[in-house]
N, C-alpha and C positions, 0 to 999 in steps of 0.2 A: 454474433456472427453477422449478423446484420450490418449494423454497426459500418463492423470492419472492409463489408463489402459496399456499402454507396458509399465509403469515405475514400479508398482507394481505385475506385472507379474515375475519380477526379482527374484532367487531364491538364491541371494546373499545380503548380507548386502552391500548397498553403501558404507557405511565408513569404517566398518573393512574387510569385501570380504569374512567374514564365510556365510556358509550354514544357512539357516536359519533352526530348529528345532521346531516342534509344540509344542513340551511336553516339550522342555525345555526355562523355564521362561524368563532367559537371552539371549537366542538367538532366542525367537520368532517373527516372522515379526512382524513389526508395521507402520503405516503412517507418516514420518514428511514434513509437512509445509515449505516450502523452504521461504516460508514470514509469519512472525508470523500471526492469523487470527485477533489479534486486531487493524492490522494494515490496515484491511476489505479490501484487494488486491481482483480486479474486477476480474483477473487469478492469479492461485497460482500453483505453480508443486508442487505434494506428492512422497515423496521417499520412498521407501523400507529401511526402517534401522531396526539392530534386537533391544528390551529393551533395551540392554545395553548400545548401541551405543544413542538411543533416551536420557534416563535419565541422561547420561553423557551431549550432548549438550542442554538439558533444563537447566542444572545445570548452563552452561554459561551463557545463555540467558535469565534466573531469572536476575542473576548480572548485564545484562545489559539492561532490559526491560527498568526502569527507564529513563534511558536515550534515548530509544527508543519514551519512550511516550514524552517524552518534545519535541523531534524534530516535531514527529505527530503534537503535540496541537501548535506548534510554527505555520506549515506549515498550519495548519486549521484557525489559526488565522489572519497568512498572506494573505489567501486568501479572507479571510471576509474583510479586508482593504483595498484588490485590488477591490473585486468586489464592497465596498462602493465608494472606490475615482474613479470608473469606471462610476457609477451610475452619482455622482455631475460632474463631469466634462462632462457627455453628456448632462446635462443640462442646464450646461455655455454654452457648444457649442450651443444649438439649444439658449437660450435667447441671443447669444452675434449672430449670424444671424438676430437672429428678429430684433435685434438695428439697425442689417446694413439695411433690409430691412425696419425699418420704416423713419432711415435716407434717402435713396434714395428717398421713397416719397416725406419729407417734400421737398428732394432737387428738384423733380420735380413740384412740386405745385406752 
């Protein structure tokens, strides 16, 4: 929260360094997202940029969402594979102990 409050306290546009203007449309402050929100970042910094500057880099980041989201759903899915082949293999581990420990018995019997 912090953060978010001395960065938008700023009475300059980060990206072009004009003054911001209330009244007028294209230089009025706005919030951007330094990480897109569907990419649901646990912290995120808001920057001070006026319309103009925000509309212009949304216009990039349409073109590139796409590609955005396959990495996401790549990394989402990556992780569903780690944490299944994490699940079976502590499995083998705890049934490949019990084999040693029921072989030790038979060997001490």
């Amino acid at each position: 929260m912090t953060v978010y409050y001395q960065l938008m306290k700023s009475k300059k546009c980060w990206r072009c360094g004009k003054a911001f203007i209330d009244n007028d449309k294209k230089l009025k402050k706005t919030a951007h997202h330094a990480i897109p929100q569907f990419l649901r970042a646990k912290k995120n910094i808001v920057i001070p940029i006026c319309l103009e500057c925000h509309e212009e880099i949304n216009r990039y980041f349409v073109k590139s969402i796409p590609q955005l989201k396959e990495v996401y759903n790549f990394m989402k899915h990556l992780k569903k594979f780690i944490d299944k082949y994490e699940t079976k293999l502590s499995k083998y581990q705890i049934k490949k102990i019990d084999d040693v420990n029921n072989l030790n018995t038979l060997e001490n019997e």
